[in-house]
LOVEXPA-592278 format. One line per 8 residues: number of its first residue (from 1); for each residue x, y, z of C-alpha. Coordinates in Angstrom, 2 decimals. Layout:
NUM) X Y Z | ...
This chain:
1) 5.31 12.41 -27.07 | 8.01 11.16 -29.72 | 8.29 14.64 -30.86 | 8.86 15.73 -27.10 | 11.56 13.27 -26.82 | 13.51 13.99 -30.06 | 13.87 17.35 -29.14 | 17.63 18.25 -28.59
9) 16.39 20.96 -25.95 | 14.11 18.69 -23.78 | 17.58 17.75 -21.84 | 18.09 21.29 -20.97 | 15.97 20.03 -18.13 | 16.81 17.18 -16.54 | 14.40 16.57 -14.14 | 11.49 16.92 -16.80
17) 13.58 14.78 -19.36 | 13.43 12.14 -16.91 | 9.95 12.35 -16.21 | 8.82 12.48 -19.90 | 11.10 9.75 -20.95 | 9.68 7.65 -18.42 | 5.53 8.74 -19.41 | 7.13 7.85 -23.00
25) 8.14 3.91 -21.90 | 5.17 3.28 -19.54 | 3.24 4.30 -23.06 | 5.11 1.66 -24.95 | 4.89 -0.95 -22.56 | 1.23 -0.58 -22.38 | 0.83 -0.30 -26.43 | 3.53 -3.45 -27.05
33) 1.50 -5.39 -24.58 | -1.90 -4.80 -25.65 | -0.62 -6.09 -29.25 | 0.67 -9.01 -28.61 | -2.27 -9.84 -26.10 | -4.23 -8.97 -29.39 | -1.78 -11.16 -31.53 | -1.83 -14.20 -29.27
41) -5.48 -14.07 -28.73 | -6.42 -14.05 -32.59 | -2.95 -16.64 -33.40 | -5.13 -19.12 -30.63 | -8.34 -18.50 -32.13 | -6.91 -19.66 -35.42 | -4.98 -23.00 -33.89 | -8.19 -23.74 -32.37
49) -10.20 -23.29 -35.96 | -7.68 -25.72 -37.34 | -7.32 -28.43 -34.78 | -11.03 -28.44 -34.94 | -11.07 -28.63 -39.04 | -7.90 -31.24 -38.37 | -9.78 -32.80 -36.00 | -6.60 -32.32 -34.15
57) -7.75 -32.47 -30.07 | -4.40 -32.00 -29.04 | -3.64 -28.72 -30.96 | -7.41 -27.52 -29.27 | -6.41 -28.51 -26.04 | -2.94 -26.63 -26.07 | -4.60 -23.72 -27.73 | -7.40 -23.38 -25.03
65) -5.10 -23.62 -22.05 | -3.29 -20.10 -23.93 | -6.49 -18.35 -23.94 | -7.41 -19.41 -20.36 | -3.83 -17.96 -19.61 | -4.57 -14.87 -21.49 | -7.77 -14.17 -19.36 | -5.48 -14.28 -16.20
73) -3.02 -11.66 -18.07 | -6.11 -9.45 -19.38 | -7.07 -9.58 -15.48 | -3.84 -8.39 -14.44 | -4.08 -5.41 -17.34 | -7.07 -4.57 -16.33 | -6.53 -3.97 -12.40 | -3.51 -1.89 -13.75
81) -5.55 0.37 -15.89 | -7.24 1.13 -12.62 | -3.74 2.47 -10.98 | -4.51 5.67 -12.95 | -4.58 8.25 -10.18 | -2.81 10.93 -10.03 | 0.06 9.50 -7.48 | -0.43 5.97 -8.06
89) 2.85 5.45 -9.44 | 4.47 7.24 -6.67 | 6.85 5.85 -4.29 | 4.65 5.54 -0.59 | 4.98 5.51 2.90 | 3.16 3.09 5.27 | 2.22 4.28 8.76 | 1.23 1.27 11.12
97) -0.42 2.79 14.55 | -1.43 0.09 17.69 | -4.82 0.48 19.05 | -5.97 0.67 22.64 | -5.38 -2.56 24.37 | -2.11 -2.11 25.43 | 0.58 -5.31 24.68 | -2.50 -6.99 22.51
105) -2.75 -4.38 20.28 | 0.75 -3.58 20.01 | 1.84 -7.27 18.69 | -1.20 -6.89 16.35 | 0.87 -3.94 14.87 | 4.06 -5.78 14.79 | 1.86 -8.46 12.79 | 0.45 -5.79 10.93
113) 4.06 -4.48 9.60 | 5.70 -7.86 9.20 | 2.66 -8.96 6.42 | 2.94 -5.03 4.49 | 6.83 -5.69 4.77 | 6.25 -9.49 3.17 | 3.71 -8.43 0.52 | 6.11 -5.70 -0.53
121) 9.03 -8.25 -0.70 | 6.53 -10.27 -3.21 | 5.91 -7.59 -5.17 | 9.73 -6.81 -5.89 | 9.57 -3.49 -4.17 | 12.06 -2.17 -1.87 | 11.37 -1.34 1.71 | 13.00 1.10 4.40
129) 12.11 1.27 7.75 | 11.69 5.31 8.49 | 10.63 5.06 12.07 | 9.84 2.37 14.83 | 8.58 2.62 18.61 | 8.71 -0.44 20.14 | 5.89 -1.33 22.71 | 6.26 -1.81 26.45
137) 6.49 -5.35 26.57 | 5.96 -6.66 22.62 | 5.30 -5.73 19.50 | 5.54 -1.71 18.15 | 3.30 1.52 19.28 | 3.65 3.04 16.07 | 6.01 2.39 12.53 | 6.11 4.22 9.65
145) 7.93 2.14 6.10 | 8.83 3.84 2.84 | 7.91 1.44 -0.04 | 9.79 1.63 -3.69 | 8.51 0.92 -6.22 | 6.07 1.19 -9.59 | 2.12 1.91 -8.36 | 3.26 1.33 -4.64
153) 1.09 3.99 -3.86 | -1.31 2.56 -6.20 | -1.72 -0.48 -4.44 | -1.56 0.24 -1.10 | -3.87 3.33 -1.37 | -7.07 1.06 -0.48 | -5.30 -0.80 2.81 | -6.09 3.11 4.87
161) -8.35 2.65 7.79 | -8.73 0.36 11.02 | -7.99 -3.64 11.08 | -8.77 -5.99 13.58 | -7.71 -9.28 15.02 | -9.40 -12.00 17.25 | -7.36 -14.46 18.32 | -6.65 -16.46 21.18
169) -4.27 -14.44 23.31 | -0.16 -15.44 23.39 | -0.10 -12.88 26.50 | -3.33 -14.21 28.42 | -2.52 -17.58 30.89 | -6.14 -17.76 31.24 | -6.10 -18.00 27.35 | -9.26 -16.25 26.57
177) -9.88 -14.93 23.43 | -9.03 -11.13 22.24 | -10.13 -8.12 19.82 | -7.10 -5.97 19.35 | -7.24 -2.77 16.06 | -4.11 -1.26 14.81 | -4.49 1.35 11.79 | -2.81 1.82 8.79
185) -2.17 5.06 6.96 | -0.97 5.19 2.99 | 0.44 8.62 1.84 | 2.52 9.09 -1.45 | 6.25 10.21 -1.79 | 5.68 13.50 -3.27 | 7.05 14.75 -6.94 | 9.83 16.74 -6.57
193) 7.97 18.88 -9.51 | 5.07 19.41 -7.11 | 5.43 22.36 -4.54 | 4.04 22.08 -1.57 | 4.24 25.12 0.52 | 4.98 24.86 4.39 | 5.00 27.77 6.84 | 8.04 26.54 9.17
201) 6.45 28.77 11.80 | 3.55 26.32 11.99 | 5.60 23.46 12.84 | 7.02 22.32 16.30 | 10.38 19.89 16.10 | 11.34 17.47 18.76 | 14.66 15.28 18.64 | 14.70 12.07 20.93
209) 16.78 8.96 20.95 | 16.18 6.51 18.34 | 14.38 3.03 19.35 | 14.29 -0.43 18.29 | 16.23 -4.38 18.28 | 18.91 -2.61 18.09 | 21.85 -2.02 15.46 | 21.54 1.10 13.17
217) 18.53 2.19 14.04 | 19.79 2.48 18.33 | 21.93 5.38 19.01 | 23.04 7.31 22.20 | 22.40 10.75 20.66 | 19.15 12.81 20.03 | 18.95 12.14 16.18 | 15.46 10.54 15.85
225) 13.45 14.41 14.27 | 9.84 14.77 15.13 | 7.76 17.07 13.01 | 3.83 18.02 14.53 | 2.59 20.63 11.92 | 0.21 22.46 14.01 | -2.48 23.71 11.69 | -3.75 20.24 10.48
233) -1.82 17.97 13.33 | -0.04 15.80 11.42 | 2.60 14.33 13.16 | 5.99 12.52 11.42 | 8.96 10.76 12.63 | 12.36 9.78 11.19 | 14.74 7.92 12.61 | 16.48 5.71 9.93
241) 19.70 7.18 9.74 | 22.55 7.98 12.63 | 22.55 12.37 11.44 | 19.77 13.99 13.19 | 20.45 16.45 10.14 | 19.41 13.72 7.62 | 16.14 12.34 9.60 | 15.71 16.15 10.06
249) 15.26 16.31 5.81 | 13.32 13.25 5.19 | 10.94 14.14 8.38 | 10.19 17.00 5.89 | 9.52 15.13 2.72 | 7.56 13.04 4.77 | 5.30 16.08 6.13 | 5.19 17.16 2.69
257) 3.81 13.74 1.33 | 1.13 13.73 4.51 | 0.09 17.22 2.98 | -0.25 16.44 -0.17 | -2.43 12.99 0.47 | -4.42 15.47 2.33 | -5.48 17.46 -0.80 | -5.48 14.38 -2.97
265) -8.24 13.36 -0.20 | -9.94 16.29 -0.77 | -10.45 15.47 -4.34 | -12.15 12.20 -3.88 | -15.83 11.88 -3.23 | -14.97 9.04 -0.24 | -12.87 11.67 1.40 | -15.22 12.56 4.41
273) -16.08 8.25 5.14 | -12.57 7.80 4.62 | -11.33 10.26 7.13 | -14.40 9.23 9.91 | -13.09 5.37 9.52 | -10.05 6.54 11.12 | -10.89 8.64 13.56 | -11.12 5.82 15.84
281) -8.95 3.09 16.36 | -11.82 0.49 17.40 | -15.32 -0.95 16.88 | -17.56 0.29 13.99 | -14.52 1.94 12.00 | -12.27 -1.40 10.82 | -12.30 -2.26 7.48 | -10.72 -5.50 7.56
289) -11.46 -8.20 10.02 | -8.93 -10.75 10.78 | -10.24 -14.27 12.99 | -7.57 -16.83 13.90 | -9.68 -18.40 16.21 | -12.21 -20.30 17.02 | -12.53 -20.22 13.22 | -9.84 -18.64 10.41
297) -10.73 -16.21 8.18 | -10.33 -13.12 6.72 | -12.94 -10.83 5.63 | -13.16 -7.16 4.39 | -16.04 -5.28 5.25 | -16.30 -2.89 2.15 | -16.15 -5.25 -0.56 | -17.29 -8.55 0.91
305) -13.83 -10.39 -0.21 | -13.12 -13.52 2.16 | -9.59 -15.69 2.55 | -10.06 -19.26 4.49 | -6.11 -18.90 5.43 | -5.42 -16.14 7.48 | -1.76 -17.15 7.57 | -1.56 -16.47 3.82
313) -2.85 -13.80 3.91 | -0.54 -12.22 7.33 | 2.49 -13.89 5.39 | 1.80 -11.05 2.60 | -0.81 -12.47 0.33 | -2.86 -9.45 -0.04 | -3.46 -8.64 -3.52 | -6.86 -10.19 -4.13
321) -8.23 -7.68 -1.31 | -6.62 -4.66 -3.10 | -7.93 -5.97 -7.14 | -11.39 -5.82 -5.21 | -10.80 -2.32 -3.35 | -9.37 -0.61 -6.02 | -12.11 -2.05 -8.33 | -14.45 -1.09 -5.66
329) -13.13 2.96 -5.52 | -12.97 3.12 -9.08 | -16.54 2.33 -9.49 | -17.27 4.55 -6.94 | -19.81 2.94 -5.67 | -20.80 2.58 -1.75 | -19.60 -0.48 0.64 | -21.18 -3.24 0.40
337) -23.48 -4.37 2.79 | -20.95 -7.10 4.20 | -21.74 -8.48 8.02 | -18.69 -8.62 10.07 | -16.98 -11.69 11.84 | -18.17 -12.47 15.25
């Protein structure tokens, strides 16, 4: 890799430069940090050897509290090693799609992008709203975000499939309580040095008016692009920016990434259970369960993983259910056998 990198030619590309200068640092991050974990652990070790010799409790004390810090960080490295995929470190897009159920299912949506939206924020990634449709009376039909960021593919990978809510209804004078589903759908931004190969003869485009609260993303022109590639029928939207030309573009790169989680789908062994849980936007096919009342809590259904405070947890608080998905695809074993909440 060092040799790679010292090479005067290696700038005659640019694009590949980039990429390999990037492989290089990830490589010395990871190296770096694994010896000074090493360093600290065996520096504690040693305080804790001689505050025990010194019959020093204080030094012991100080030097435990390091090492039970040092767990947390090796826990951290270790759900990282598992963001090893082939387009985990990709950029990603975020598709949020309401359920049957009309206004219910709609504002679970909205919910449903306002908590990927916050945990992004807490990661320190950068979001763009690509696409909105707003529902009749509340809340969104449909969304699509494009997340920045290191591993935001990674990470997000595992949230695929069907959630649900039951709650006592905002919309419902009688209030009663409701089930509403709304499903997400995690594709990576693809590599510009991967090709991916698109008959345009296969694809229909629509233009309509863009949607939303208004502002940038409300014009009185047909600039929003539609793309519905007709072979597989995969359907993207763009409307983020005011030049139908420009949504026209990134409507591509987004059919593009669709395509290309397609075939990284193909390579997984999960790919045909993954595909059926989404088939359906209702009973038997949710992943996640989500009760705010009579009782809160959150519970996923393929690893068992459980949160008390659902508002936590809608507020962005998510990464506890990814560690245990990813760690749960990695091993590749089946879901658990994990009842779901009444």
């Amino acid at each position: 890799m060092n040799n790679k990198a010292e090479d005067p030619s290696l700038w005659n590309d640019a694009a590949e430069a980039q990429k390999l200068m990037r492989e290089r640092q990830q490589l010395d991050d990871g190296i770096n940090g694994l010896r000074r974990f090493e360093q600290q652990l065996n520096d504690n070790i040693e305080l804790i050897e001689l505050g025990e010799e010194e019959g020093d409790s204080a030094i012991v004390a100080e030097a435990e509290e390091a090492l039970r810090q040092l767990r947390g960080e090796a826990a951290k490295k270790q759900v990282e090693a598992m963001l090893s995929g082939e387009a985990d470190q990709n950029d990603t897009y975020l598709e949020v799609h309401s359920g049957a159920g009309g206004t219910e299912s709609q504002d679970w949506a909205n919910m449903l992008l306002r908590m990927y939206t916050r945990w992004a924020e807490r990661q320190g990634y950068k979001v763009e709203l690509m696409e909105i449709q707003d529902g009749e009376e509340a809340g969104i039909k449909s969304a699509t975000l494009l997340v920045k960021g290191h591993n935001a593919y990674g990470w997000l990978k595992t949230e695929s499939g069907v959630h649900r809510l039951v709650r006592i209804s905002p919309y419902d004078s009688n209030a009663r309580r409701h089930t509403s589903f709304s499903s997400i759908w995690v594709y990576p931004v693809v590599d510009e040095s991967i090709q991916i190969d698109i008959n345009e003869s296969d694809c229909r485009i629509d233009t309509y008016r863009s949607s939303g609260a208004g502002g940038q993303h409300v014009n009185t022109t047909d600039s929003a692009v539609r793309i519905t590639h007709m072979p597989s029928g995969i359907v993207v939207q763009c409307q983020q920016e005011r030049s139908q030309h420009k949504n026209r573009a990134k409507a591509w790169d987004m059919l593009r990434a669709r395509l290309y989680e397609a075939e990284l789908k193909k390579r997984e062994e999960a790919a045909n259970a993954e595909a059926a849980s989404k088939t359906d936007i209702g009973w038997g096919h949710q992943i996640r369960s989500y009760v705010l009342q009579p009782y809160q809590l959150v519970k996923d259904l393929r690893t068992g993983v459980e949160s008390s405070s659902p508002g936590d947890v809608l507020d962005g608080e998510l990464n506890e259910f990814m560690e245990a998905a990813l760690a749960h695809r990695v091993s590749g074993g089946a879901d658990a056998a994990v009842d779901d909440l009444s």
